[in-house]
N, C-alpha and C positions, 0 to 999 in steps of 0.2 A: 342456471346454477348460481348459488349464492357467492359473496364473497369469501365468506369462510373455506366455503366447498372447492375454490378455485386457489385459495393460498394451500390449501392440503393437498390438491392435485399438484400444483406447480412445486411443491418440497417434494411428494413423494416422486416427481420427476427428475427435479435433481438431484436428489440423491442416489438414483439408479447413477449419476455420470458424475458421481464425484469419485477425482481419482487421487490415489495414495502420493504422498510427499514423499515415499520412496520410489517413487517413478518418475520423477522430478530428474535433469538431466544434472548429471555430477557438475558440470559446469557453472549448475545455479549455487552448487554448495562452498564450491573452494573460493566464488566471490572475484574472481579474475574477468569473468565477461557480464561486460555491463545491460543490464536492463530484465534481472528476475528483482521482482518486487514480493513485500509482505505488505497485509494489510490487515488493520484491527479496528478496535473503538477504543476512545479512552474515555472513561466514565467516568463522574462526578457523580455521584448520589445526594451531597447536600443539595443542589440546585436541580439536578433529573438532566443533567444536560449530556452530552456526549459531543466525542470529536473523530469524526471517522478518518484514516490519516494510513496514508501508504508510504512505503517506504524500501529504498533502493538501496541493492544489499552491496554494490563494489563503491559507489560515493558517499553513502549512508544518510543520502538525501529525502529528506519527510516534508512530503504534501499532506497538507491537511485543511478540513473542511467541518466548521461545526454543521450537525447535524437538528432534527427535531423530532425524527422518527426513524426508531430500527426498523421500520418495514422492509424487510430482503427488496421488493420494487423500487423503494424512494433511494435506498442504499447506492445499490446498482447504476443507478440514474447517476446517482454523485462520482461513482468509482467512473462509471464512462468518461463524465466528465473530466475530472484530473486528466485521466489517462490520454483523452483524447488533446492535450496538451505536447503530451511528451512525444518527439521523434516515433516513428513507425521500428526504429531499428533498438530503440530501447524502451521498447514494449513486448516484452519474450513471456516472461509468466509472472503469476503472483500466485502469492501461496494464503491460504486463510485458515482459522480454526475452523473450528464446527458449527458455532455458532448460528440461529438460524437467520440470523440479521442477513449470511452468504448466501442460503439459498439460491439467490438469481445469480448465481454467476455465471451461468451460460450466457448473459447479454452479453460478456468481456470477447469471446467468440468475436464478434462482428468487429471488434480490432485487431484479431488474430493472436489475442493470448491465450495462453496456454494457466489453466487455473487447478491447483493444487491444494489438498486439504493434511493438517498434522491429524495426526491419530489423536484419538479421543480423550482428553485429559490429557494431553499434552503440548501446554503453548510453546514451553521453551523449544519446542521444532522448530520458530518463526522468532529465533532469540532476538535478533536485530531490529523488528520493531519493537519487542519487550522493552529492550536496551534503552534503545530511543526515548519510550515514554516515560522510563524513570530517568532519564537526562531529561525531559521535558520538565517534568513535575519541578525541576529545582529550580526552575523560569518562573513558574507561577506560584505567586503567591498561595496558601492557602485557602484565605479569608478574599479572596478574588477569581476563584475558580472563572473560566473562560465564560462572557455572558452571553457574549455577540460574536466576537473573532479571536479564534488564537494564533492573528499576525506574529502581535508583538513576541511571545514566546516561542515558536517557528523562528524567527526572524533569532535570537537570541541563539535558538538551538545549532539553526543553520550557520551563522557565525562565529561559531566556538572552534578553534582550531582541532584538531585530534589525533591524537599519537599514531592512531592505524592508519591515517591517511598520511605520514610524512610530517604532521604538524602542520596541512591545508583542511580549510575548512569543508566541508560538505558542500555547499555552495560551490566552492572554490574547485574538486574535485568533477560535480557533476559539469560545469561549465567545459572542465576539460574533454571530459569524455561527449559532449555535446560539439565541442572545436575539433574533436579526432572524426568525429559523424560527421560533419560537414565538410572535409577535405576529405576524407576518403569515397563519399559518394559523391564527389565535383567531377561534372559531365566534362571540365579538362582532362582529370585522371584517369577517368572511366575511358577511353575513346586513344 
């Protein structure tokens, strides 16, 4: 089988096992228990470049990673990666468009996420990383679109304070709920 033949097979497989973002557990929507994530690309068309970049919907914390290719396999590789960063207990679901860059998200399975799709023409189901990227864009210069890394603008995003979080930053927020994860699974409290 060619490679063509094999990207057609492996979409039309996943797309039998994409499940509706209204099956998504209410708990991911009202944003109180931490660890349902969104995930998108943010594109630049003057340069052809992209930043593929998730993001956690109770601290409003965005990892991101440029990218060089929307292939649904190199994508996936990248999303494991992030993911496989973050605690095991704030790793519950992520949500994607339709896009076929998601295709493989059956690989996210093998850390135990739970992976969800918005309905068809409709991003603002996954508003919070939308949000995000237009707070991103006011980081980056225009005439400097991201060439190599978008530390510095991350870095900027992540420490901007914000009114939904109390006036703590993103950063400042995710570290909490990171400090709640490690005292409450400490093998003194457990026992």
């Amino acid at each position: 089988m060619d490679a063509g033949a094999s990207a057609a097979a492996a979409r039309q497989a996943s797309s039998k096992a994409v499940v509706s973002l209204t099956e998504r557990l209410v708990e991911a929507t009202d944003r109180n228990v931490p660890g349902h994530w969104e995930a998108d690309l943010m594109m630049f068309s003057k340069y052809r470049q992209a930043i593929l970049a998730v993001h956690e919907r109770t601290s409003r914390l965005l990892l991101a990673i440029p990218i060089e290719s929307r292939l649904a396999a190199g994508l996936t590789t990248h999303l494991v990666r992030l993911f496989k960063a973050v605690p095991q207990a704030l790793r519950r679901t992520v949500t994607f468009d339709n896009g076929s860059e998601f295709a493989a998200h059956l690989s996210l399975q093998s850390l135990l996420m739970k992976t969800f799709f918005c309905d068809p023409h409709a991003p603002w189901q996954k508003g919070g990383i939308e949000n995000a990227f237009g707070r991103l864009r006011r980081f980056i210069p225009p005439q400097n679109r991201p060439r190599k890394s978008p530390d510095t603008p991350i870095a900027a995003y992540t420490n901007t304070p914000r009114k939904c979080l109390d006036f703590r930053t993103t950063a400042e927020a995710f570290s909490q709920l990171l400090h709640f994860e490690c005292e409450s699974t400490s093998p003194e409290l457990v026992g």
